[in-house]
N, C-alpha and C positions, 0 to 999 in steps of 0.2 A: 529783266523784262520791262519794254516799255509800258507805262498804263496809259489809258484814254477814256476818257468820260465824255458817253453819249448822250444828249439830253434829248429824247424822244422816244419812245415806245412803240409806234405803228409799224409801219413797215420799211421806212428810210434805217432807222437806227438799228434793230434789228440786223438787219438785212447787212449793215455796214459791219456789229460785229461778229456774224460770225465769218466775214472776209477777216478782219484783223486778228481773230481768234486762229484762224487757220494759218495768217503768218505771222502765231508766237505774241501777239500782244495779249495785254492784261486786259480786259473789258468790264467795263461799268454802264450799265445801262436807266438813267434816272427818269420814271414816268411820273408824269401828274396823276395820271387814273389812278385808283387802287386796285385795279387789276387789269386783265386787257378788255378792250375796250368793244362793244356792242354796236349792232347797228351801221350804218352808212350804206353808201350807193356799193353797185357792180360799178368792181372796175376793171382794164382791161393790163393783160400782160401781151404785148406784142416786138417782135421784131428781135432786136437782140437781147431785148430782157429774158426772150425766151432762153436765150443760151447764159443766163446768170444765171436765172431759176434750174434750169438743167446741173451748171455745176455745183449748186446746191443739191443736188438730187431731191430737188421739188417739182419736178415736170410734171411725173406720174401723180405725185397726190395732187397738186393743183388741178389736173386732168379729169380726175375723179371727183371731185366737187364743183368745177366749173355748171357754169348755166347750160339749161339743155332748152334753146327756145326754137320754136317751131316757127317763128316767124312774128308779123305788128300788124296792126291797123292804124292807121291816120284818121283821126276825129274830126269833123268839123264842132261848131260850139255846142251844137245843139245834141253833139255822141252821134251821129248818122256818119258811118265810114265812106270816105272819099277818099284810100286809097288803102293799099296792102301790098305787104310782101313775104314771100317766103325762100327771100334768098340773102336777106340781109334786115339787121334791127340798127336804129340810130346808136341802141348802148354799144353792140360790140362789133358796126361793119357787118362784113360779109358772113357768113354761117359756115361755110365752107371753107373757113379759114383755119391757118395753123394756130392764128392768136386765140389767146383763153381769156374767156371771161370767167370772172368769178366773185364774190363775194368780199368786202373788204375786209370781215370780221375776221371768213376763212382761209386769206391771205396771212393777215397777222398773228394766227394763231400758228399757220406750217410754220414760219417762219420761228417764232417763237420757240413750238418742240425743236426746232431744231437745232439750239441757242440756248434753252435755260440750265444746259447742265454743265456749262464750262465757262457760261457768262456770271456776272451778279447783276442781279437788276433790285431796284428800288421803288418799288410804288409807292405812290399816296406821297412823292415829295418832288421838289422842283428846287430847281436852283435860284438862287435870289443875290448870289455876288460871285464876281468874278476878278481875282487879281494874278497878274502875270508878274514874275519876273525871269531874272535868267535860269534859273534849275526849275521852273514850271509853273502850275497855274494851280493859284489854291480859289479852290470852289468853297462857299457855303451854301447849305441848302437849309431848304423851311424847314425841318424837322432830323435829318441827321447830321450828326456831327461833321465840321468842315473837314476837308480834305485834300491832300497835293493831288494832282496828275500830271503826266509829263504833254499830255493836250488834250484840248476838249473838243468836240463838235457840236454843234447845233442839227439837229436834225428833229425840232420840235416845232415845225410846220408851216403855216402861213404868219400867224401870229407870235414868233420865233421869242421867247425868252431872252434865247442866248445871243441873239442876233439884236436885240435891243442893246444889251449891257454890253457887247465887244464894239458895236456898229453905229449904236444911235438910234433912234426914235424909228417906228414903222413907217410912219408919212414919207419920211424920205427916198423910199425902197419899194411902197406899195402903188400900183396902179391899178384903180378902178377900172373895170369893162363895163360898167353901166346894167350891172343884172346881181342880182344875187339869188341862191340853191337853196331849196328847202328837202330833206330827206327824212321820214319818216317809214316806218314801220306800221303794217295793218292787218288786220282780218284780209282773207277772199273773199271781201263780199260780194267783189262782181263775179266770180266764179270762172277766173282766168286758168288755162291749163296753157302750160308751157308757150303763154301767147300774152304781146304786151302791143300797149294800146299808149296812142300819144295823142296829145291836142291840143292846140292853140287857140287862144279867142283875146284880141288883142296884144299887149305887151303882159299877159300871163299865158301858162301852158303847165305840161304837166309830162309824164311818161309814167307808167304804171307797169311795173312786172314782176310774175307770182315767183316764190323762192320759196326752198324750204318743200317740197315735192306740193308744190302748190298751197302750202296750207296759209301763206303768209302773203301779202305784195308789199314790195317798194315802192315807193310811193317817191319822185323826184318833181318839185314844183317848185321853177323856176318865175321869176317875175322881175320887172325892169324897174330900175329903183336908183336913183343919185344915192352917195353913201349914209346910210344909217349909223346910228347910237351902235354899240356891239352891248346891247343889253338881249340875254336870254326871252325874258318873259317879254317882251317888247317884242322882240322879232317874232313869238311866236303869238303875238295878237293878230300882226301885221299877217301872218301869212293864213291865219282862221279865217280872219277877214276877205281877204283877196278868192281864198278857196270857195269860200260861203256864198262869193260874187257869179260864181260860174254855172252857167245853165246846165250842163253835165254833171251827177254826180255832186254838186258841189259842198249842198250840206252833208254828206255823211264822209269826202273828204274833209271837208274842213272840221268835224266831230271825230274822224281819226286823228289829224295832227293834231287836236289839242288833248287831246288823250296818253299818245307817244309816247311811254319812256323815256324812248331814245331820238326823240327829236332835235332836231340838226338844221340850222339856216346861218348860211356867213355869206358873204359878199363876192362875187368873183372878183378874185386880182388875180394879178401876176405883181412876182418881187422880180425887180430886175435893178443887180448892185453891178460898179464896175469890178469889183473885185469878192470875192469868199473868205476869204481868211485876214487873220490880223493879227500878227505875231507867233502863237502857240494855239490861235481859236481857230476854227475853218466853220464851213456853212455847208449842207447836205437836202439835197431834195429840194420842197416846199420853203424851208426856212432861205434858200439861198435863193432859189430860182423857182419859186411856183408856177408852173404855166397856167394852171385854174381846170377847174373839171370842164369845162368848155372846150379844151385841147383834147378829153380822153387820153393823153397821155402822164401824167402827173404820176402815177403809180412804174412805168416802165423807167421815166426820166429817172424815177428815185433809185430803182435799182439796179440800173449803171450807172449812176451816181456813187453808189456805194461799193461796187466792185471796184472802180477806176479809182477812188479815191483810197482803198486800201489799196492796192498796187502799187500807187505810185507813194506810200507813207514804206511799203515794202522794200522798193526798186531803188529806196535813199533809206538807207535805215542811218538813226540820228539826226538827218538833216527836213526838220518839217519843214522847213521854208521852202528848198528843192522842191518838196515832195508837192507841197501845197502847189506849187508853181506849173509841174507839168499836170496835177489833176486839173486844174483852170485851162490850162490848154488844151486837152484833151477834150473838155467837156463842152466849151464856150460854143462854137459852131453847135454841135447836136443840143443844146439847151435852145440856142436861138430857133432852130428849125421847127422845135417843136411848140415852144411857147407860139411861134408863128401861127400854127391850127388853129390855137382860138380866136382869133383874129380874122384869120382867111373870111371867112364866109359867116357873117354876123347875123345870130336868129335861126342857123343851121350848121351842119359838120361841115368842116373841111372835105375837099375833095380825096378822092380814092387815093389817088393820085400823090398829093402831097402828104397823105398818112403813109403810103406807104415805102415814101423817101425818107419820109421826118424818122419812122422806127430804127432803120439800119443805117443809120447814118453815122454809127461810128463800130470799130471795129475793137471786141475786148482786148485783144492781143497788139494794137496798133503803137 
C-alpha cells in the first residue's frame, strides 16, 4: 500500500483523503490545530464540487445544515437601507440556486466524520522538514517522531508549510489584492432572523449574517490595506480600530471583535506558482492556487482539487510524476477561471455570468 502524508486539516486535505482512501492508499493527515477547527466565514459549494460532495455522499447533510437566508439589505454609512433583496445575498448569489452555502466549521467536520475511521490524523503537530530521495520522503515534525512516506501533499493553505520547504519562500508565490478579511463571531445583537445586512463607508465595509438558528452573527469586515506584519494581536488592533471608526454599529462591532475567540484577519492573496509538485511533493487548494475569499470559490476549487488529484495518483499507480502531471493539466484552465472572480469586478462579486462558467468548467470524469 502506497502511503501519503497530508499536511492540512480543513477541508482541501480531508477531502483529498478520503479520495485516496477510497483507491487503496495509506492516509496520514497532519493538523496544526489540536483539534478541528472553529469559527470562519460561509462558504459556498457550487457547480461541480456539487458532484464531489455528492460522491462522497455529503449532499444531503451539507443540505441539511446549509444557510437558510431570507434575503440582505445594503447600508449606507449612517445603517439607513438603500437597497434589498430577496432573491439573491452577496455570500451565496442567487437563493434559488442548487449551490449550498454553508458553514465552514460544518463543512470540515462532514468531511472529517466521514475520514476519521480509516485515516490517522495528528493534531497539535506540523511538519518542520522535508527530505526526498528515491524510495520517498522522510518527513519530520514538531512533536512526532520522523517518518517515510511514499509522497506528501501540501494542502495547509494560504500560508502553506509544505510549500515553503518543497518551493521556496511565500513572496515568491503570493499576490496581494490590496484588501484584507476580518471574520469573527458574535452575540445577535442587532436581532437579525435569517437576514443579513452589508455596508460600505469608504475603503472599509462589513457583511453581517445570523447563524446557528439565529442565536449568533458572522461578522465579515473587510478593509483596504497595503500588506501588513502577519502578527495576530496587531491585526486584531488594526481591525477594533477601523470598526470603532464606523458610524453604524461600530463600537459594539469593534467590542465584539476584540472579544472573539475565534477571531480571523489575513490578507487577500492569490498563490499563483507555475507549477504544483516537485519531485514526490505536490500542492492542493489554497497551498497551490488560492483564489482569496474575494472569488467565493476557494472552498469548490479545493474540492475538485482533491478529487482530480487522487484520480489521476489512481489512473498511474507508482508513477507520481505521470500522475502529478495530468492533475496540473486538468486543473490549470479551471483554477485560472476561477482565481479570475476576484479580480473581475474590484469592491464587488463577479458577474452571474462568469461565476457561473468559472464553477463547471471542468468535468470530474474528463
Amino acid at each position: 500500500m502506497r502511503t501519503v502524508l497530508i499536511s492540512g486539516g480543513g477541508i482541501a486535505g480531508p477531502a483529498l483523503a478520503y479520495w485516496l482512501r477510497h483507491h487503496g492508499f495509506g492516509v496520514t493527515v497532519v493538523e496544526r490545530g489540536r483539534g478541528l477547527r472553529s469559527g470562519g466565514q460561509a462558504v459556498d459549494v457550487r457547480g461541480v464540487a456539487l458532484d464531489v460532495i455528492g460522491r462522497m455522499d455529503l449532499l444531503d447533510p451539507a443540505r441539511r445544515v446549509r444557510t437558510h437566508m431570507r434575503g440582505m439589505s445594503v447600508l449606507d454609512p449612517e445603517g439607513r437601507e438603500i437597497d434589498r433583496s430577496t432573491e439573491a445575498t452577496f455570500s451565496s448569489g442567487r437563493l434559488d440556486s442548487e449551490d449550498i452555502e454553508l458553514l465552514r466549521e460544518d463543512l470540515v467536520r462532514l468531511v472529517y466524520e466521514r475520514t476519521r475511521g480509516d485515516v490517522e490524523y495528528l493534531f497539535g503537530d506540523t511538519v518542520t522538514a522535508i527530505e526526498e530521495d528515491g524510495a520517498g520522503v522522510r518527513v519530520d515534525f514538531a512533536r512526532a517522531a520522523p517518518r517515510v512516506f511514499d509522497l506528501v501533499i501540501g494542502a495547509d493553505g494560504l500560508h502553506s508549510t509544505v510549500r515553503r520547504l518543497a518551493f521556496g519562500p511565500e513572496e515568491r508565490f503570493a499576490h496581494h489584492l490590496g484588501s484584507y478579511l476580518s471574520v469573527f463571531t458574535a452575540d445577535n445583537f442587532l436581532g437579525l432572523e435569517d437576514w443579513q445586512v452589508w455596508l460600505r463607508d469608504g475603503d472599509i465595509g462589513f457583511g453581517i449574517m445570523p447563524v446557528r438558528d439565529n442565536t449568533e452573527l458572522r461578522v465579515a469586515f473587510g478593509f483596504e490595506s497595503a500588506p501588513l506584519a502577519r502578527d495576530a494581536d496587531a491585526l486584531r488592533r488594526v481591525v477594533t480600530e477601523r470598526l470603532a471608526s464606523l458610524r453604524w454599529e461600530g463600537p459594539r462591532l469593534a467590542e465584539a471583535a476584540r472579544r472573539a475567540p475565534d477571531f480571523y484577519c489575513d490578507a487577500m492573496a492569490q498563490i499563483r506558482m507555475d507549477r504544483w509538485s516537485q519531485g514526490r511533493v505536490a500542492l492542493l487548494g489554497d497551498a497551490g492556487y488560492c483564489p482569496s475569499p474575494l472569488s467565493g470559490q476557494g472552498t469548490s476549487v479545493a474540492l475538485v482539487g482533491a478529487h482530480v488529484l487522487a484520480d489521476s495518483l489512481a489512473q498511474a499507480p507508482g508513477d507520481h510524476t505521470a500522475a502529478y502531471a495530468r492533475y496540473e493539466e486538468r486543473m490549470r484552465d479551471f483554477v485560472t477561471l476561477n482565481q479570475s472572480l476576484a479580480t473581475e469586478n474590484p469592491g464587488g462579486p463577479a458577474a452571474e455570468e462568469s461565476v457561473a462558467h468559472a464553477k463547471d468548467a471542468l468535468s470530474l470524469d474528463g
